[in-house]
C-alpha positions as CSV (number, residue, x, y, z in Angstrom):
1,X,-101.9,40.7,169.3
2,X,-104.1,40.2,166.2
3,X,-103.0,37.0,164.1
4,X,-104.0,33.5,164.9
5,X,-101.3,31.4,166.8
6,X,-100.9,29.5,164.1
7,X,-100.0,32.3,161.8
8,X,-96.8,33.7,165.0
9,X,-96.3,30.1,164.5
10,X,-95.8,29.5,161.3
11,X,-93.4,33.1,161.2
12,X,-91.6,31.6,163.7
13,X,-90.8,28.6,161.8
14,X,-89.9,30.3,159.1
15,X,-87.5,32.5,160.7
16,X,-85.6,29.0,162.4
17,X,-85.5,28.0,158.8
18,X,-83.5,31.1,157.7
19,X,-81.0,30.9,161.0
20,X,-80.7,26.7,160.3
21,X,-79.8,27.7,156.6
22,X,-77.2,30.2,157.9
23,X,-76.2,28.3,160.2
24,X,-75.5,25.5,157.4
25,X,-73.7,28.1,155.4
26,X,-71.5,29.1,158.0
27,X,-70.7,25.6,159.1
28,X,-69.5,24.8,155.5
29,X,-67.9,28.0,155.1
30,X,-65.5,26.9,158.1
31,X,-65.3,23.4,156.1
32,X,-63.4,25.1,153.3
33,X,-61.2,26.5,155.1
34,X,-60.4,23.9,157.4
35,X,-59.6,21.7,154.3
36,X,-57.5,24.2,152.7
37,X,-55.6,24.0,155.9
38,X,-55.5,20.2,156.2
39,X,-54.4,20.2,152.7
40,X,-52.0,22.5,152.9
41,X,-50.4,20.4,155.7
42,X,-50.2,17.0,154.1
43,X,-48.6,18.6,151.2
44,X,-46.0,20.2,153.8
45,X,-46.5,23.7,152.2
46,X,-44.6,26.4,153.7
47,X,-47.5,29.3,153.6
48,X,-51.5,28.3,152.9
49,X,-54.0,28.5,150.1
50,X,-55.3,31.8,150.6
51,X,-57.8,31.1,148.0
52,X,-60.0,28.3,149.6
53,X,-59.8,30.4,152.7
54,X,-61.1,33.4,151.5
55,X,-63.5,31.2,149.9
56,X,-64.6,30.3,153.2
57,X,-64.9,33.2,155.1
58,X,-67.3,34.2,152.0
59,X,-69.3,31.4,153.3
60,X,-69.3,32.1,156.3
61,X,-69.8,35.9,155.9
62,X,-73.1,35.0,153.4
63,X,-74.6,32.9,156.5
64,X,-74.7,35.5,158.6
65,X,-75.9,37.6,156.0
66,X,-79.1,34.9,155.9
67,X,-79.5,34.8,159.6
68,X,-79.9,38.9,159.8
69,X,-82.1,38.6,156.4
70,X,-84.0,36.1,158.5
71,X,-84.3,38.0,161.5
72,X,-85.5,41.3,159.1
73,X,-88.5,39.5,158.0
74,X,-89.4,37.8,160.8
75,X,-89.9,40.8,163.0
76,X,-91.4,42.3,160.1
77,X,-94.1,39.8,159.2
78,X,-94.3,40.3,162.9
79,X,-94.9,43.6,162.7
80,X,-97.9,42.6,159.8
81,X,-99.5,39.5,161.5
82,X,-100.1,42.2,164.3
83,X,-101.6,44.9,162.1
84,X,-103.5,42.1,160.8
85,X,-101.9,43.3,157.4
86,X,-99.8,41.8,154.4
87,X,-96.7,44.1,152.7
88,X,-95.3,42.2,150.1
89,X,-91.5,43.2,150.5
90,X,-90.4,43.2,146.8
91,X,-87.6,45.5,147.4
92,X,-86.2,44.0,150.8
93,X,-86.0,40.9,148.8
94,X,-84.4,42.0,145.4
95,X,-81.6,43.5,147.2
96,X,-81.3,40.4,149.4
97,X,-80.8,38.5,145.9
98,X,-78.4,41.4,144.6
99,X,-76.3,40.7,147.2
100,X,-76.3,37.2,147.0
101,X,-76.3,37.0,143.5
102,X,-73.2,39.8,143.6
103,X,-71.2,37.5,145.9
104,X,-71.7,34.5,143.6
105,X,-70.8,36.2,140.6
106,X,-67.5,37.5,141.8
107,X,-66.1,33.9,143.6
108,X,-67.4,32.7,140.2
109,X,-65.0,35.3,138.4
110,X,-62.1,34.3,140.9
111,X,-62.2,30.4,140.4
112,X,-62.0,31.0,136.5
């Protein structure tokens, strides 16, 4: 295992950052849809805002697109820190954004 500890280490807390962030995204993703729920029911509403839920299960969806993102680079830097090698990972990461940016755009489109 080439790679100082300090460099598995500092992977390693980079990767809990990603799951922590997914984690958060997923968290607020059940959020919305709880409230749309709890909303739903104080007005007495027959049927449910389909809107807010969907909205959250987006969320909720993009976290654990983050947490396997996460886990891609992890094992990859892995992989580098081991080779005692750096790959900058210019493609990985634009498509990441793609996506991201993709998902964005299109609940933007649907709240206007």
């Amino acid at each position: 295992m080439m790679g100082s500890p300090s460099d598995h280490l500092a992977n390693e807390r980079t990767f809990l950052a990603w799951v922590r962030t997914g984690i958060a995204l997923i968290g607020f993703g059940f959020v919305i849809a709880k409230f749309a729920l709890f909303i739903s029911i104080l007005k007495g509403a027959k049927t449910l805002s389909s809107s807010s839920v969907t909205y959250g299960e987006v969320m909720i969806i993009l976290g654990g697109i983050v947490i396997f993102y996460g886990l891609y680079s992890y094992l990859e830097n892995e992989k580098d820190i081991s080779r005692n090698q750096y790959r900058p990972r210019v493609l990985p990461n634009m498509i990441f954004v793609g996506i991201i940016l993709a998902i964005t755009v299109i609940l933007a489109l649907f709240i206007i």
